[in-house]
C-alpha positions as CSV (number, residue, x, y, z in Angstrom):
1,X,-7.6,-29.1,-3.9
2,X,-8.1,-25.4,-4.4
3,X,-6.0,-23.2,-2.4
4,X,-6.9,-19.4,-1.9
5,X,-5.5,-17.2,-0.7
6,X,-6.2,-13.1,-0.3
7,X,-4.0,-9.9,0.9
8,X,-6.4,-6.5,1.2
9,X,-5.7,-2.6,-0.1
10,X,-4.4,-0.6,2.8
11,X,-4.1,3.2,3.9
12,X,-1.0,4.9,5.1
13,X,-2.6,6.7,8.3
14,X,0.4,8.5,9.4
15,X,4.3,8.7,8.4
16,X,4.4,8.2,4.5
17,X,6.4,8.7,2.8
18,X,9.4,8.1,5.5
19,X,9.2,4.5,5.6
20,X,11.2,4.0,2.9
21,X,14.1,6.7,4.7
22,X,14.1,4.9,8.0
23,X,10.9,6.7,9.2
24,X,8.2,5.7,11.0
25,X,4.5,5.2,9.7
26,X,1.2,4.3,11.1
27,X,-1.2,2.0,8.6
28,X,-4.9,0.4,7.9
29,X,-5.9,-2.4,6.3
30,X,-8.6,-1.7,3.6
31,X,-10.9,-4.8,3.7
32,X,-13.5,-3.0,1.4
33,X,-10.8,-3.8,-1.7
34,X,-8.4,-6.8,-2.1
35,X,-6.4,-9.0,-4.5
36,X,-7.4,-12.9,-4.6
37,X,-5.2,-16.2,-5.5
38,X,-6.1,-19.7,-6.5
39,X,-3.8,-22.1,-7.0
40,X,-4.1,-25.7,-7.2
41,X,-1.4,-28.7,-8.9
42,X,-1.0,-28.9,-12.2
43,X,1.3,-31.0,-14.3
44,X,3.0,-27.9,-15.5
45,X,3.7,-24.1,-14.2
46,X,1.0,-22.2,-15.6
47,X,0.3,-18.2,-14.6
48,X,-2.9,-17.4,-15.8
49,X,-3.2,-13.6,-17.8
50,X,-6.4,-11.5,-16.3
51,X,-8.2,-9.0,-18.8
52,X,-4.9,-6.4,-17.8
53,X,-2.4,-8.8,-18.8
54,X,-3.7,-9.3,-22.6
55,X,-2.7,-7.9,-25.6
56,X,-5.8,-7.7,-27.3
57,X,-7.8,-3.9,-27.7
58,X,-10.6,-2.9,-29.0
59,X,-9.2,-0.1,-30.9
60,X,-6.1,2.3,-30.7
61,X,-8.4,4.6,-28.0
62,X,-8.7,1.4,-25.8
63,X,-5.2,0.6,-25.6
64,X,-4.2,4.4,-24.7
65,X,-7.3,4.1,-22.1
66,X,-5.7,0.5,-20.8
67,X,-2.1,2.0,-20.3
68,X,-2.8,5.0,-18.5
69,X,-4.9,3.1,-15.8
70,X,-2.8,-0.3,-15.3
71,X,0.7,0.7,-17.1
72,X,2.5,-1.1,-19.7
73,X,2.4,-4.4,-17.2
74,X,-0.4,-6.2,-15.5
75,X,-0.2,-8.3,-12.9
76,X,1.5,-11.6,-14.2
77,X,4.9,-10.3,-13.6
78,X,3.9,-9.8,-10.2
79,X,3.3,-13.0,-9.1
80,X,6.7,-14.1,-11.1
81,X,8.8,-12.0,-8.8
82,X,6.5,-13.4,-5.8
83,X,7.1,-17.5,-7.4
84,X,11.4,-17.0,-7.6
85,X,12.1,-15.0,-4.5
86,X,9.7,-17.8,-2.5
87,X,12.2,-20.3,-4.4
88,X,15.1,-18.4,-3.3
89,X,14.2,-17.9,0.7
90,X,13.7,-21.8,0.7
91,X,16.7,-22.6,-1.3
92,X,18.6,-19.7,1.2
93,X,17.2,-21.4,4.3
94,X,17.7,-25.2,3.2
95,X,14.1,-25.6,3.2
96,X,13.2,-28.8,0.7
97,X,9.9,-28.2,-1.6
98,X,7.9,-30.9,-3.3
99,X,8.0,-31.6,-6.9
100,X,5.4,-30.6,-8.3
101,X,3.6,-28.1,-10.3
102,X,1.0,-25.8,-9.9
103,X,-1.7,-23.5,-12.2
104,X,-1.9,-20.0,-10.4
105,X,-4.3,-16.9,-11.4
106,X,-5.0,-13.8,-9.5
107,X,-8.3,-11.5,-9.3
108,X,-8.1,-7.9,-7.9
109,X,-10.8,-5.3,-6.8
110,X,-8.5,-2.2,-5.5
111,X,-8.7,0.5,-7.8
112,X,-5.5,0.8,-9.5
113,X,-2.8,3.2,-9.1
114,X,-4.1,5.4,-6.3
115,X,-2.4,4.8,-3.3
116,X,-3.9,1.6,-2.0
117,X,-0.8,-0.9,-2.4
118,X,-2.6,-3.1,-5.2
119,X,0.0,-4.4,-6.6
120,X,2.2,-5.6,-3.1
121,X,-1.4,-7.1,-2.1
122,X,-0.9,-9.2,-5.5
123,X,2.7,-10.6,-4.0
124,X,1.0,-11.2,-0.8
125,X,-1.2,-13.2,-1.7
126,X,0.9,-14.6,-3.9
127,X,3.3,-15.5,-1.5
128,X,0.5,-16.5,0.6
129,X,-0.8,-19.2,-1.9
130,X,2.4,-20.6,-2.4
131,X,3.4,-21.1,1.7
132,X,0.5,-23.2,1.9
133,X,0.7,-25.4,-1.3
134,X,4.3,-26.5,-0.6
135,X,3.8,-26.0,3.2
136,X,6.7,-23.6,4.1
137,X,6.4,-21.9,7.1
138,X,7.9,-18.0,6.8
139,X,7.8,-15.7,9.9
140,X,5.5,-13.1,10.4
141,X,8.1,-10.2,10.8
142,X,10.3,-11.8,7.7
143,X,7.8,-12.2,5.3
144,X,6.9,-8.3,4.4
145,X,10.7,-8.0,3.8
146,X,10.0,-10.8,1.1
147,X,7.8,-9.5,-0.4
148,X,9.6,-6.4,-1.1
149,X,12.5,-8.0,-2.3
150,X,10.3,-9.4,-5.4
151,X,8.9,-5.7,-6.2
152,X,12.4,-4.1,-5.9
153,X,15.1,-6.7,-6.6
154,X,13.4,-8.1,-9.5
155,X,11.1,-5.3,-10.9
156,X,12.8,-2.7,-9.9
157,X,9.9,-0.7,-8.2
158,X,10.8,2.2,-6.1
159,X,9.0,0.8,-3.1
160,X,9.4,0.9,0.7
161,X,8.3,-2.0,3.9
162,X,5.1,0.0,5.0
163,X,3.0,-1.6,2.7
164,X,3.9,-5.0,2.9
165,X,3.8,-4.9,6.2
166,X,0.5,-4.1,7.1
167,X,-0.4,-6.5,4.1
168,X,0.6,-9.3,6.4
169,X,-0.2,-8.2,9.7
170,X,-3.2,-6.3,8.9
171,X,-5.9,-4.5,11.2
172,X,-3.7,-1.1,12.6
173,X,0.3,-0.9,12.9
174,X,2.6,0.8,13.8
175,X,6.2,0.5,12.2
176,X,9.1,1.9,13.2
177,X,12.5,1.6,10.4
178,X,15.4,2.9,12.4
179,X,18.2,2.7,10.5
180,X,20.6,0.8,12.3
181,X,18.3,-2.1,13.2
182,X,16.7,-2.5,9.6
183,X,20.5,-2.3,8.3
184,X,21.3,-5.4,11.2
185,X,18.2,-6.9,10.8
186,X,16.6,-6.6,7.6
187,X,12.8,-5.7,8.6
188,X,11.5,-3.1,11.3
189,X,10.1,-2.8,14.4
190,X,6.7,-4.1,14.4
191,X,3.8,-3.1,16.8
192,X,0.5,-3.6,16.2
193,X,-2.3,-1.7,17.7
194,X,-6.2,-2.2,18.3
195,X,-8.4,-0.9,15.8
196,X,-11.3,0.0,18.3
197,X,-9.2,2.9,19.4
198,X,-9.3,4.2,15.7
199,X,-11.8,7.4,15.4
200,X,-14.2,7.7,12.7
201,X,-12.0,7.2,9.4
202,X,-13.2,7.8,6.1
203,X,-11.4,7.1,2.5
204,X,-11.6,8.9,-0.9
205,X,-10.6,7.5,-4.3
206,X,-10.2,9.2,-8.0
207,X,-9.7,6.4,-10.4
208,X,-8.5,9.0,-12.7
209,X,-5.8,10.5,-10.7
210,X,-3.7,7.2,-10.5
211,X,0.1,7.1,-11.5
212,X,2.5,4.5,-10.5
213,X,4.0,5.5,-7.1
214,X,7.4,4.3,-8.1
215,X,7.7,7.0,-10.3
216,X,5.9,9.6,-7.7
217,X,8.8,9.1,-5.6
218,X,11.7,8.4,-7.9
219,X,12.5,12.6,-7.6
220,X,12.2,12.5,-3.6
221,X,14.9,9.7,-3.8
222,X,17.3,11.4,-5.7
223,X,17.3,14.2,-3.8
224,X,17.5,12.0,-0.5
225,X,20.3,10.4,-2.0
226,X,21.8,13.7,-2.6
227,X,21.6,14.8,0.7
228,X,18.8,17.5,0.5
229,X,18.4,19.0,4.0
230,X,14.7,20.4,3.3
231,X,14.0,16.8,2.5
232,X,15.8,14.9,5.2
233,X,14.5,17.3,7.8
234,X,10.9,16.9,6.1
235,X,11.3,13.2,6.7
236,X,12.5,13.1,10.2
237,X,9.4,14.9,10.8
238,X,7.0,12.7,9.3
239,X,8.5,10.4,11.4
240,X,7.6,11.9,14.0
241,X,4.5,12.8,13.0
242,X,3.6,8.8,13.4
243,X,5.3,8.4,16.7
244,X,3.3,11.4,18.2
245,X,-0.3,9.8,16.1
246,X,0.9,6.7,18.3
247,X,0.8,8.1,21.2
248,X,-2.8,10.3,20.5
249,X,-4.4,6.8,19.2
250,X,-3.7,4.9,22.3
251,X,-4.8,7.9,24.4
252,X,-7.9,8.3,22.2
253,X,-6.8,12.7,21.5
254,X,-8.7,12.4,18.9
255,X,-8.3,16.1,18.3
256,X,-4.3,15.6,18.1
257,X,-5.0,12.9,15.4
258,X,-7.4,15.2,13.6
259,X,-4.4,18.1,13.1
260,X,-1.6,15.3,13.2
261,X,-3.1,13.8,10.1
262,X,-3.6,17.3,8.4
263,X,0.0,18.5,9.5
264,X,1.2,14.9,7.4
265,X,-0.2,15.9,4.1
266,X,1.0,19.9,4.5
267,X,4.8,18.4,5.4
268,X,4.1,16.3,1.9
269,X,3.7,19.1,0.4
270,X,6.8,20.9,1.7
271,X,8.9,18.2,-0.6
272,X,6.7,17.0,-3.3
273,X,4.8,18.7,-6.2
274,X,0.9,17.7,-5.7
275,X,-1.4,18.1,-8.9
276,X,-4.5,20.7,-9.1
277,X,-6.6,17.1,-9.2
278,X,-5.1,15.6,-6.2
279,X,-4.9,19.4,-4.2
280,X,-9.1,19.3,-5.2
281,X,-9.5,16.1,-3.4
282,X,-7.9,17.2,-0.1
283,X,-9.0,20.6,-0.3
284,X,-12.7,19.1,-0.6
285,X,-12.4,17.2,2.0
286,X,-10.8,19.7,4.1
287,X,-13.7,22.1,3.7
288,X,-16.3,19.7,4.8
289,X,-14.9,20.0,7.5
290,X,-12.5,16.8,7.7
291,X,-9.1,16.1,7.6
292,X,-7.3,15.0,4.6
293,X,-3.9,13.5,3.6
294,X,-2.6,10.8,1.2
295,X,-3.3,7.4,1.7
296,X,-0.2,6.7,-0.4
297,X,1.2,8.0,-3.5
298,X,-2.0,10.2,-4.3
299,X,-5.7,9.8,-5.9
300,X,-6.6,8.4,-2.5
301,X,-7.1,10.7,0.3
302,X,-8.1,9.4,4.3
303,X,-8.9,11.6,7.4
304,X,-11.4,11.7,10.1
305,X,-14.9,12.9,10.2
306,X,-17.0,13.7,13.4
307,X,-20.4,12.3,12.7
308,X,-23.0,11.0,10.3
309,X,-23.9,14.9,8.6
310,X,-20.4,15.4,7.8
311,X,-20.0,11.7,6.1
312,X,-22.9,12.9,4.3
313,X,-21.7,16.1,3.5
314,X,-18.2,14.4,2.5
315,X,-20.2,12.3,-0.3
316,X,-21.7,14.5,-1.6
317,X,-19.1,17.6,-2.4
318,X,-16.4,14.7,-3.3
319,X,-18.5,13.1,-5.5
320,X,-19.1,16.3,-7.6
321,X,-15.3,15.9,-8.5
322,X,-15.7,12.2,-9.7
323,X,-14.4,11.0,-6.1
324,X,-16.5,7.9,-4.1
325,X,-16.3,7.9,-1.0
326,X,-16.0,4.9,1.9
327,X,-15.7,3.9,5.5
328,X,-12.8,1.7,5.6
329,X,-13.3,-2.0,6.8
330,X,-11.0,-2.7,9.2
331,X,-11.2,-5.5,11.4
């Protein structure tokens, strides 16, 4: 038997970059992108390499073209992490596996590198794959916390809960990582939310414009670590930027949303140095007539738009900077 397994790309809405400072974020799933896992038994472990994982290039151009868009790792490494912390929570928790082996390979259609959580959607599904092969049940609420622990602990990727969380929960959510009770607990408060009181939400993608986020935020940790005020105080209000977009989703102020999501990005901005490319692609946006922020790291921007002509005219101007534009899938 054939098991597969999927996790989808997702969109912070609201909050990031605090969630990985104790913040507070509202998130999407993406359904129009996702990463896919088969697995089925085999008499040995075998991970299976995808075009990104090889070694063999076309020429010297190909190779540069190859590392600037997926890095100097694929995905295989991924789903490593993903195989020995899923050993390790059942070995932690007493849980008894059966022996035996599997073959495992994973397929991906989110654009790399631009803020839409491809690679934690790898793990997910990874994780996913393996829960029902050896028939381990993980909770809900634990699981995200997982998940990070193989991207951190074991790669050593600068990464925070907010995208592993929505990654298992999906549709809308709103997460809240107070300090005290993440500390006590190790995972957040959860809440999830209907996605038929979302507004009109578009997203924007340059392919181009990816970087690995890690390394986007590496110089906002050192100077959280340091103590920055400006950044601590930028934080805290992103923070509250989410518990206030809360509040204007359930109660459908769509017009609070609208500057909520603008005042996000402009906070961003406050702490972190945003490329011409990336400043283009909200500044676009922004002039259509639509709000704009990061949908994580940068090269992907999401907002709202008010009707059909302003979709249109959202198409249109981005795609004269190499950006394609979608209505994000949801439920």
């Amino acid at each position: 038997m054939i098991i597969e397994s999927r996790a989808f790309a997702r969109a912070g809405l609201l909050g990031n970059p605090s969630d990985g400072y104790f913040g507070k974020t509202v998130s999407i799933i993406i359904r129009n992108f996702g990463a896919s896992v088969s697995l089925y038994e085999t008499p040995e472990l075998k991970i299976e390499e995808t075009e990104v994982d090889l070694n063999t290039f076309r020429n010297i151009h190909h190779l540069a073209d190859s590392v600037k868009l997926t890095g100097y790792y694929g995905g295989t490494r991924l789903i490593k992490a993903a195989i020995k912390k899923f050993l390790e929570y059942c070995e932690t928790n007493r849980i008894r596996i059966s022996n035996k082996n599997f073959t495992i390979r994973y397929r991906s259609s989110i654009p790399r590198q631009v803020g839409l959580a491809g690679s934690s959607a790898i793990v997910t599904a990874s994780m996913r794959a393996l829960m029902k092969f050896y028939e381990v049940e993980i909770p809900q609420h634990i699981l995200p916390t997982l998940i990070l622990k193989a991207e951190t602990e074991e790669l050593g990727i600068n990464a925070g809960l907010q995208d592993r969380v929505i990654q298992v929960y999906e549709g809308c959510v709103y997460m809240d990582f107070e300090k005290e009770h993440l500390l006590a607990n190790g995972f957040g408060k959860y809440e999830t939310i209907d996605p038929k009181l979302l507004p009109k939400l578009y997203l924007a993608y340059k392919i181009e414009l990816g970087k690995v986020s890690g390394t986007v935020l590496n110089n906002i940790r050192e100077k959280y670590d340091k103590g920055d005020q400006l950044v601590h105080d930028t934080l805290a209000e992103l923070a509250s930027v989410a518990e206030q977009g809360r509040t204007a989703i359930h109660n459908k102020d769509y017009e609070t949303l609208n500057k909520l999501i603008n005042h996000n990005f402009d906070l961003r901005c406050k702490i972190m140095n945003i490329s011409e490319s990336n400043m283009e692609l909200v500044n676009t946006a922004r002039c259509c007539g639509a709000s704009a922020k990061f949908s994580g790291s940068g090269g992907a921007i999401i907002g709202m738009y008010e009707d059909d002509e302003m979709l249109h005219k959202l198409i249109i101007n981005l795609r004269k900077i190499n950006a394609r534009v979608i209505k994000p899938i949801i439920m």
